[in-house]
Each structure stands twice: as structure tokens, then as C-alpha cells.
C-alpha positions as a printed NumPy array, in Angstrom:
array([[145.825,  62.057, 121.135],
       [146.047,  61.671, 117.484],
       [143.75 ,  64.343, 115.104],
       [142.466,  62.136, 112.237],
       [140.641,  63.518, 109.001],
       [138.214,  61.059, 107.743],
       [137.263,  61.96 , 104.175],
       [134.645,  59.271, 102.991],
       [131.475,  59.11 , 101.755],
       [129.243,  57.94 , 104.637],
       [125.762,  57.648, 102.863],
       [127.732,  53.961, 101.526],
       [127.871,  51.144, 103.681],
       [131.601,  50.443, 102.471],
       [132.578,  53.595, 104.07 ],
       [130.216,  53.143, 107.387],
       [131.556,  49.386, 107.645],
       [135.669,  51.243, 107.366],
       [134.363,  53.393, 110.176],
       [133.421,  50.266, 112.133],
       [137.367,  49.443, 111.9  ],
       [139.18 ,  52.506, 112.374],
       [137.112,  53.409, 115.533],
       [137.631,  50.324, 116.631],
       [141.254,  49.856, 116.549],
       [140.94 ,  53.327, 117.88 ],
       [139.489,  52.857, 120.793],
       [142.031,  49.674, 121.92 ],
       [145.078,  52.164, 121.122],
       [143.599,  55.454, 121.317],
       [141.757,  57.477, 121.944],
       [142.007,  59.381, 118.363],
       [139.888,  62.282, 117.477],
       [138.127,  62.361, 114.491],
       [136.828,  65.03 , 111.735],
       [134.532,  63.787, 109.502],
       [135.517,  65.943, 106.721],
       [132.42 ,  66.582, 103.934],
       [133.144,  64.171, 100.299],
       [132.385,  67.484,  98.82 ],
       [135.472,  69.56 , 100.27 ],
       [137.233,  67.307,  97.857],
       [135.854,  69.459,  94.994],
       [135.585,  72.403,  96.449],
       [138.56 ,  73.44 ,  98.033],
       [140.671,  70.693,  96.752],
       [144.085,  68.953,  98.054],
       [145.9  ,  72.884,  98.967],
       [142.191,  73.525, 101.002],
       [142.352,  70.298, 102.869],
       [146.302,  69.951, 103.566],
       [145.692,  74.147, 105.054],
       [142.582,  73.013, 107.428],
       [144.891,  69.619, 108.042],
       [147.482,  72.657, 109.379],
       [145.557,  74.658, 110.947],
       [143.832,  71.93 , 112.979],
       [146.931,  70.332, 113.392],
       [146.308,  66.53 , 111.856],
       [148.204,  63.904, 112.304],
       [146.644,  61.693, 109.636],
       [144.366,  61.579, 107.244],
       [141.82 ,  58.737, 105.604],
       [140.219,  59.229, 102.456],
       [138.698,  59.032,  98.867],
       [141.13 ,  60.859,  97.23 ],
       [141.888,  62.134,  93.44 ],
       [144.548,  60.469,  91.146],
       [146.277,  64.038,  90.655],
       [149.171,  65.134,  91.498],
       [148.562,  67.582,  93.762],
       [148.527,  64.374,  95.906],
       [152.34 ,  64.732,  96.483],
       [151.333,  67.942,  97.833],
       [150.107,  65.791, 101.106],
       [153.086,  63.954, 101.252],
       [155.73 ,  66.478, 100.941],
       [153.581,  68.641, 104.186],
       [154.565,  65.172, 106.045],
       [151.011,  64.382, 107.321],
       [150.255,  60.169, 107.002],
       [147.723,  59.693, 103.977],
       [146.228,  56.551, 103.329],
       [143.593,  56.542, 100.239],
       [140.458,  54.617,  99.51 ],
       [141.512,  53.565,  95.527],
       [137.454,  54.844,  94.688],
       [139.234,  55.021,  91.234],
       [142.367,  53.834,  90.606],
       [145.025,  53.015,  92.885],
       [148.071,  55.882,  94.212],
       [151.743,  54.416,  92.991],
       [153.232,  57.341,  95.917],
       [150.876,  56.373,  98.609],
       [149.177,  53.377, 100.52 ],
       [145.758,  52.463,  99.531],
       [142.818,  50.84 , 100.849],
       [142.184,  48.255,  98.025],
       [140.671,  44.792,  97.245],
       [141.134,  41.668,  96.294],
       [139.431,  42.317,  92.919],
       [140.11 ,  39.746,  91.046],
       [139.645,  37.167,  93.594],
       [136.174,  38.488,  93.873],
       [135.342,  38.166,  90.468],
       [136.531,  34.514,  90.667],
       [134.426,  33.815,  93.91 ],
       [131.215,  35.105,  91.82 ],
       [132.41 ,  33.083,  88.589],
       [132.523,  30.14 ,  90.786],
       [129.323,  30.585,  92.37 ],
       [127.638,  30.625,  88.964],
       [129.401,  27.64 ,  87.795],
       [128.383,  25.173,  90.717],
       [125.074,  26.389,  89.565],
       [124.799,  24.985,  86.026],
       [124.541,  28.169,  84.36 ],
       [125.972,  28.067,  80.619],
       [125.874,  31.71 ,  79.486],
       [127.398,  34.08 ,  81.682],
       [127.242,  38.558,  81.514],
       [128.815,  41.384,  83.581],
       [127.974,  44.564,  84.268],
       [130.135,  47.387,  85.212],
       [133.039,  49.806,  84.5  ],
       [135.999,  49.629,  82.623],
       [137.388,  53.226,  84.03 ],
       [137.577,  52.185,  87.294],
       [140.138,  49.432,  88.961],
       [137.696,  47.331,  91.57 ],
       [134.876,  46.709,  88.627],
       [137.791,  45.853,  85.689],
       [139.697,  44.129,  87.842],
       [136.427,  41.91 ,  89.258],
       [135.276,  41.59 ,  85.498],
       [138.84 ,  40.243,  84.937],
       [138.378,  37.799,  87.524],
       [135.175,  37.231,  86.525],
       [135.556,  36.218,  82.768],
       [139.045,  34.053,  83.435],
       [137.559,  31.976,  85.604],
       [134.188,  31.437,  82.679],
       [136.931,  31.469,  79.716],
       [138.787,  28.364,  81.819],
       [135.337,  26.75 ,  82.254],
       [135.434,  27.04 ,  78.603],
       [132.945,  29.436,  78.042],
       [132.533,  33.197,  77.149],
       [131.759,  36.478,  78.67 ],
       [129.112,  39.042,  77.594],
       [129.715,  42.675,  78.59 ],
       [127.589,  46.221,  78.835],
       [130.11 ,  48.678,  80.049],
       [127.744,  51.539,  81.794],
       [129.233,  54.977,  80.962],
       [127.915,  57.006,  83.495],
       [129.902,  55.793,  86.729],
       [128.167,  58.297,  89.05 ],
       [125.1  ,  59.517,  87.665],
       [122.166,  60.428,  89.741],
       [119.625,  59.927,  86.447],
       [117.424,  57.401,  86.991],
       [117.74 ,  56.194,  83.161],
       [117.117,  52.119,  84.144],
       [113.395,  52.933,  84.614],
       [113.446,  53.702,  81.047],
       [113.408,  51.631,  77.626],
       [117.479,  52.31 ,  77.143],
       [120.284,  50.108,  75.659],
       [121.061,  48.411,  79.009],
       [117.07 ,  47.347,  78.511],
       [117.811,  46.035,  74.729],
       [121.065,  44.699,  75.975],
       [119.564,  42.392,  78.825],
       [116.589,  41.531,  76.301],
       [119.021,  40.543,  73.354],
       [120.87 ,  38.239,  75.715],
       [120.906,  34.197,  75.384],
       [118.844,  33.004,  78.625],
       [119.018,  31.701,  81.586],
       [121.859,  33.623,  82.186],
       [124.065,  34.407,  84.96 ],
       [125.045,  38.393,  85.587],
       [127.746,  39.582,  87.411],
       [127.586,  43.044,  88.935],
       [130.497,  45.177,  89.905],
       [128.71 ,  45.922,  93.048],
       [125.102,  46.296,  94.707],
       [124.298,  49.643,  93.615],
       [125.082,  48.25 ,  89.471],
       [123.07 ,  45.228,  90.761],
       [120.224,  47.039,  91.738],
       [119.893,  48.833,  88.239],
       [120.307,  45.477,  86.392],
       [117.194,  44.028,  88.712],
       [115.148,  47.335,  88.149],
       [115.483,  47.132,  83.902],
       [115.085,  44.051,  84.155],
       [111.239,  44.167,  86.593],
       [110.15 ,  47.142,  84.127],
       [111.68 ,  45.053,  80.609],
       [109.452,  41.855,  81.495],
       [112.199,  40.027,  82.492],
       [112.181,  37.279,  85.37 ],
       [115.029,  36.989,  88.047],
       [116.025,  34.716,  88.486],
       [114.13 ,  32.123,  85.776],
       [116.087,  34.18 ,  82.846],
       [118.817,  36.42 ,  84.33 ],
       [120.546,  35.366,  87.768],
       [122.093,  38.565,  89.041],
       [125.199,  38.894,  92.049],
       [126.494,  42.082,  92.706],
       [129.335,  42.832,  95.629],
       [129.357,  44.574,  98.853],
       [126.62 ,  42.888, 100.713],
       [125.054,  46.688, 101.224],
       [122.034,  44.933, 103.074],
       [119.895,  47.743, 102.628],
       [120.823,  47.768,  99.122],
       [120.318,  44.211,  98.338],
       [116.539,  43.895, 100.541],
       [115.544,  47.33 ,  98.164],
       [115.824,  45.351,  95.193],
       [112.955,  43.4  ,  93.609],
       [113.686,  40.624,  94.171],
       [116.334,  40.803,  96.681],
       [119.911,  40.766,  95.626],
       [122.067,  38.151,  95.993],
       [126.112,  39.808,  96.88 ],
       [129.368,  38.954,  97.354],
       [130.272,  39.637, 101.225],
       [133.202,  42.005, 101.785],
       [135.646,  41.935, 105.109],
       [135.804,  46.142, 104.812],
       [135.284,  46.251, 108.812],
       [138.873,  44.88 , 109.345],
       [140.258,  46.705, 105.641],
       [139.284,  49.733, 108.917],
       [140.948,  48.088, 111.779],
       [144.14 ,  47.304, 109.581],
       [144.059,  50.821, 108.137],
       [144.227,  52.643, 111.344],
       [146.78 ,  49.889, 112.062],
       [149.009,  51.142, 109.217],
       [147.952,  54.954, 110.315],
       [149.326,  54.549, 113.646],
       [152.755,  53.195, 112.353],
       [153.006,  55.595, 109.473],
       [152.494,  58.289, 111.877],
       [155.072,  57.23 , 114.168],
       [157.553,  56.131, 112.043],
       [157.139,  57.944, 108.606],
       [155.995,  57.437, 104.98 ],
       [158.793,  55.437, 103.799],
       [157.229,  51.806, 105.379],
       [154.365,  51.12 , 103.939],
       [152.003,  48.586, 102.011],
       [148.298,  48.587, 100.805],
       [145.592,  47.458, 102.81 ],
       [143.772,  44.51 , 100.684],
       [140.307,  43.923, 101.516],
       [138.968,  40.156, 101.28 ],
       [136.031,  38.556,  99.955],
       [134.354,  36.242, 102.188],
       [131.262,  34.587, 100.998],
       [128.404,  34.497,  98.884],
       [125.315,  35.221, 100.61 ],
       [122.583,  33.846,  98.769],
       [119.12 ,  35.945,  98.284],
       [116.25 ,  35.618,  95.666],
       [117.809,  36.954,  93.059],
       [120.205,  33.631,  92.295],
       [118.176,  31.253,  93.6  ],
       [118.05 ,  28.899,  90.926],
       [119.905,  25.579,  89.695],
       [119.896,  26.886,  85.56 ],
       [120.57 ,  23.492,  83.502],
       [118.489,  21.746,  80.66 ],
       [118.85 ,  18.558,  82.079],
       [116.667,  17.964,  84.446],
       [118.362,  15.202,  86.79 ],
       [121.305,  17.328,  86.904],
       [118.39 ,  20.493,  88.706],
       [116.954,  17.649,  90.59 ],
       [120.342,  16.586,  92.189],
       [121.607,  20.174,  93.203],
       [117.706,  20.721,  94.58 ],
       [118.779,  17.8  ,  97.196],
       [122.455,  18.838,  97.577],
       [121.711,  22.445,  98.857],
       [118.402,  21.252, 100.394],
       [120.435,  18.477, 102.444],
       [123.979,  20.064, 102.866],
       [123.445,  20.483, 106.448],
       [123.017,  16.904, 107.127],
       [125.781,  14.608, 106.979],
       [125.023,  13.953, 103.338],
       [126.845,  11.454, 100.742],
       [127.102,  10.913,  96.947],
       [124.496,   7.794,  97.599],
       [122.276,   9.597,  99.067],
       [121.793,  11.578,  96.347],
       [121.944,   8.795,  93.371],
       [118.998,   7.272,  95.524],
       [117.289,  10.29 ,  94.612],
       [117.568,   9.711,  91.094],
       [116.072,   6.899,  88.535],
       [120.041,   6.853,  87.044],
       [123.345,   4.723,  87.63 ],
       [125.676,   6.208,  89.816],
       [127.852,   6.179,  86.615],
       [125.626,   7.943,  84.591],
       [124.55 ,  10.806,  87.102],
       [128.389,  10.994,  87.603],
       [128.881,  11.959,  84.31 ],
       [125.755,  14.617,  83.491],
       [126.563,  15.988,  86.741],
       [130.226,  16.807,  85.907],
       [129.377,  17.952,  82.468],
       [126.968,  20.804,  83.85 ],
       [128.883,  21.693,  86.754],
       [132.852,  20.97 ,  86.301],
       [132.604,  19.002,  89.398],
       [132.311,  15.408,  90.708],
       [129.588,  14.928,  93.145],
       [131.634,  14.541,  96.217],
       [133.847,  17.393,  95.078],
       [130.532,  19.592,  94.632],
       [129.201,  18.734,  98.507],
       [132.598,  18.933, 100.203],
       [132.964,  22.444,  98.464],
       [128.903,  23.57 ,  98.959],
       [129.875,  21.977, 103.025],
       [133.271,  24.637, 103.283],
       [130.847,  27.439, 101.97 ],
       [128.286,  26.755, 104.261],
       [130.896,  26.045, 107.201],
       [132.835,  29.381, 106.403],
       [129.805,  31.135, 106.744],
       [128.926,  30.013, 109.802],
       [132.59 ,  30.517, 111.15 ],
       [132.194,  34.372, 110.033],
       [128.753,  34.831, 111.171],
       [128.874,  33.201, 114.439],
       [131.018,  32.584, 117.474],
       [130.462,  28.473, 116.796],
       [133.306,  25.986, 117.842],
       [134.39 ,  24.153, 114.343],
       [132.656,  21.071, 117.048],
       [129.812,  22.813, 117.158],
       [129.344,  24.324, 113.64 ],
       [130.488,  20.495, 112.719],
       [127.27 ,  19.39 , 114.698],
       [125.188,  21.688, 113.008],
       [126.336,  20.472, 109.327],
       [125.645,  17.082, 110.297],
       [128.699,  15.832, 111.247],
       [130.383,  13.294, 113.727],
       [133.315,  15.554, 114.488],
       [135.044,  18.715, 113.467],
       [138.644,  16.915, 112.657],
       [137.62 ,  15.888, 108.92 ],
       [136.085,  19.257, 108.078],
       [139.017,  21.053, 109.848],
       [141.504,  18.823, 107.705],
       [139.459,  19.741, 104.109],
       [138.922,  23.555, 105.584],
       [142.823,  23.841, 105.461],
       [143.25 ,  22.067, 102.467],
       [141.253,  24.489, 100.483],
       [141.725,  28.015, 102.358],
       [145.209,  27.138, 103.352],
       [144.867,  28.002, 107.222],
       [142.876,  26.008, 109.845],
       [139.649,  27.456, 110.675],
       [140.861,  29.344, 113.991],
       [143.265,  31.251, 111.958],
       [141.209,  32.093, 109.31 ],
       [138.769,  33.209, 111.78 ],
       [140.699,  35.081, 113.216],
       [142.449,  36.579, 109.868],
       [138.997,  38.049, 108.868],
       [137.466,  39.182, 112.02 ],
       [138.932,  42.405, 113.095],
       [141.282,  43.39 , 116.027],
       [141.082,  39.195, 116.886]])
């Protein structure tokens, strides 16, 4: 039986949903015991306290949210497996559990885009490497859209003041900027602050500010007023494949390993984004009927009927305010929607087909593969862990 030490912060869903994982793939392979080590023996005793109760209690592994210090090679050089959470920045001598940052921030850029939105903001830190590398993301996917990025970098990354239910410059900053807007978040916890300044600064979500944050912390996101659209996360198998990576490490040594990359998935939509932001209003009136429609079996015609313009004409508004042809808008709203329900549910692509509207699955299989590179089965299965 393998001795684990689990050093995360379990108050955040992030670390709960890891849990989910590592138990899991514990239990197929196991069984494993587990300490749950306090966040605050990291400060306390530091690395020498926890590598002597790691000896004394005889560990074979341990999880955690570990410093960028040095006395990190202390770990290493006792022998014991380490794998750390990259809470800050990511270990060069160890394997981390990381994310695909970047393609986060590209997902929410995206998002915003198909939207209409013109003027774009994030909010988050530049100190640490999942909100600069999201905000990187983020703003190259705008700047290619040709358009630019507005930032408020929050200095305090971990403070327990409640200063956004104050007049402060994150209130001056969200007043001063050009509306309707679309605002990034590094994560739900950021997101929460920017929907709090923005209920006590007069400000309306989502008429002036649309605002995503990352995680999909559902308690989180329903505690905000109004509820927070997020970016889903696939941390429950980031666990699985983790303890994966544990077991090997701790059969076969440090020297093989790699870094665990947890996915995005999808957006899931709340009140806080729920909004088509464009001037014109034919353009608002046509993505009303695309996302009200998507789930029937719904056709560029369909929606010119809608409209008192030529085909031509909509054609063209509609690709100047969203970067995308009509069809190309649908059959990419249609793989969001269908990935979602292929996550969410245990669906046949038939059956999920059937409940888009659909004849068949073959034709949504075909474009499912041609833009996430995998037929739906495997990408299921990919995402969903120990499947």
C-alpha cells in the first residue's frame, strides 16, 4: 500500500475536483493511503519539516502546492516522488500539474468574438504563470481579430481584504472603460470581484461589461450577482493522470517524467455574458435566432428569413461583427453545444445528433474531427477520467 501526502488547499474546488482523480485512479490500482497534510505546514515547518514527517511516516509520494525555492531539491535528493501543483510558477527539476493556459485564454477570446463584442479587458496577475499565460492567450487571439487589449493587473494575489466593496482604482478602472465591453478573468474568484465593483460602481452586467472567469467553481460562479459565466476545466482527470504519473515515478524513479497539462473544455454560459454586444442591430437579431435555434437542424436560410436583408448583405454585416460566415458561425456554435453534451452526458453522438436536430450523427462526427482533431469517442474518452 502506497503512503501518499496530499498537500492542497481543499477549501478550492480545483483542489477538491484533483482529489476526485487521484482517489479515483486510486481505488482501480490501489488501495493508497492518504494524509491530507494542512496548506499551512508549508509555511510553518517548511520543505526540511515536511520531507522529516514524509520519513518518519514513511511516504512514498507526495502531491502538492509547493514553493519555487530551492529547498525543493531537498525532496528530490531524499528520493520520495514529488509532483507539484505550479500555484505559481512552474518547477524546471520536477513534474508539475499545469494547464493549458494559453489555450484557455484563446477559448475565452473566442467566445467573446462570436459574440460581437468590439472592446475587450482582462483582469488578473502578471506574477503568476496560469493568469499571464491565459492573458497571453487571451490578447493574441483579440490582437489577430485586429483589436486591442485593456489590462488592470491586481497586486494583491492573495489578499483576504475585501477592498472591491470599496470606491478603489479597479472601480475607476472598470468606470473609465469604453462599453459594452467584454472582461476576461483569470479565474472565478478574480471574476467574482470584477462582478461585485462592478454591482456597487452602478455598472450593468452584462449590458456594459460581459465578464468570464475560469474554473467553473459552481459555487463560486451561482455567489456572484449575476451569476458568472466560466471557462470549464478537465482538473478531475489532471487527478487521475497525476496519480497515474505517481504510481510510475514511484516504481521506476524520478528520471521519467513529464507534466500533467490540464484541458479546457467548454464555456458554460451564465448571466453574466449573456448578451449579443453589436451596434447593428440585424447583426443582434441574427445571433438572437442562431443560439435560440441551434438545437434544431438550423440553416443559413433560415436565418436570412428572419431578416428584412439580402442574403448578400446580412452575409457581409454578419462577418464584419463576428469574423465569421454564417454557416461557419452555426457549425462552430453546433460543435460547442455538441461537445458539451458529449462531456456532460453519457449520449451516443446518434443520440446527442437527435437532440441538435439532426438526421444522423455521421456529418457532425465528420466536422467534430475536423475541428478537435479526434472523433468524438476519443475525445470523450481523452477528457473523462480513468475511460
Amino acid at each position: 500500500m502506497y503512503k501518499i501526502i496530499l498537500l492542497l488547499d481543499f477549501a478550492e474546488e480545483y483542489s477538491k475536483s484533483l482529489l476526485k482523480g487521484i482517489t479515483k485512479y486510486s481505488k482501480e490500482h490501489g488501495p493508497w493511503a492518504f494524509c491530507r497534510m494542512p496548506l499551512y505546514h508549508r509555511e510553518t515547518v517548511g520543505i526540511e519539516g515536511i520531507l522529516a514527517w514524509a520519513r518518519e511516516w514513511g511516504a512514498d509520494g507526495i502531491i502538492g502546492q509547493l514553493y519555487n525555492d530551492k529547498d525543493i531539491g531537498k525532496i528530490v535528493d531524499a528520493g520520495i516522488p514529488v509532483i507539484a501543483q505550479d500555484f505559481k510558477e512552474r518547477f524546471g527539476e520536477i513534474p508539475n500539474i499545469t494547464g493549458a493556459y494559453h489555450e484557455t485564454g484563446v477559448m475565452g477570446a473566442e467566445y467573446f468574438l462570436k459574440k460581437g463584442f468590439q472592446h475587450f479587458a482582462f483582469y488578473g496577475f502578471s506574477d503568476i504563470v496560469w493568469s499571464r499565460e491565459r492573458a497571453e492567450g487571451f490578447e493574441q487571439r483579440i490582437n489577430a481579430a485586429g483589436r486591442q487589449v485593456h489590462y488592470f493587473e491586481h497586486k494583491k494575489s492573495r489578499s483576504s481584504e475585501l477592498w472591491y466593496y470599496k470606491p478603489s482604482s479597479l472601480s475607476r478602472w472598470l468606470k473609465e472603460l469604453p462599453k459594452p465591453i467584454a472582461l476576461m478573468a483569470c479565474d472565478d474568484n478574480q471574476g467574482q470581484h470584477i462582478t461585485e465593483a462592478c454591482r456597487h460602481s452602478g455598472i450593468r452586467i452584462p449590458e456594459e461589461v460581459a465578464v468570464l472567469g475560469v474554473d467553473d467553481d459552481v459555487m463560486l460562479c451561482e455567489l456572484s450577482d449575476p451569476p458568472l459565466s466560466s471557462i470549464g476545466l478537465d482538473v478531475e482527470k489532471g487527478g487521475y493522470d497525476a496519480a497515474r504519473l505517481l504510481d510510475h515515478l514511484i516504481r521506476n524513479g524520478m528520471a521519467d517524467w513529464h507534466n500533467i497539462v490540464v484541458k479546457p473544455t467548454q464555456v458554460i454560459t451564465r448571466q453574466s455574458t449573456d448578451i449579443y454586444a453589436t451596434e447593428d442591430d440585424y447583426v443582434a437579431s441574427s445571433l438572437k435566432y442562431i443560439h435560440q435555434n441551434i438545437e434544431k437542424n438550423l440553416h443559413v436560410d433560415d436565418v436570412v428569413k428572419q431578416i428584412p436583408l439580402s442574403r448578400r448583405a446580412l452575409e457581409k454585416r454578419f462577418q464584419l461583427t463576428t469574423g465569421y460566415p454564417i454557416y461557419k458561425y452555426i457549425a462552430n456554435l453546433r460543435i460547442e453545444k455538441f461537445t458539451k453534451k458529449l462531456l456532460e452526458t453519457d449520449m451516443t453522438v446518434f443520440e446527442i445528433a437527435l437532440d441538435l436536430g439532426l438526421g444522423d450523427g455521421k456529418n457532425i462526427a465528420r466536422q467534430f474531427k475536423q475541428v478537435k482533431g479526434c472523433n468524438p469517442m476519443e475525445y470523450r474518452n481523452r477528457y473523462l477520467a480513468g475511460k
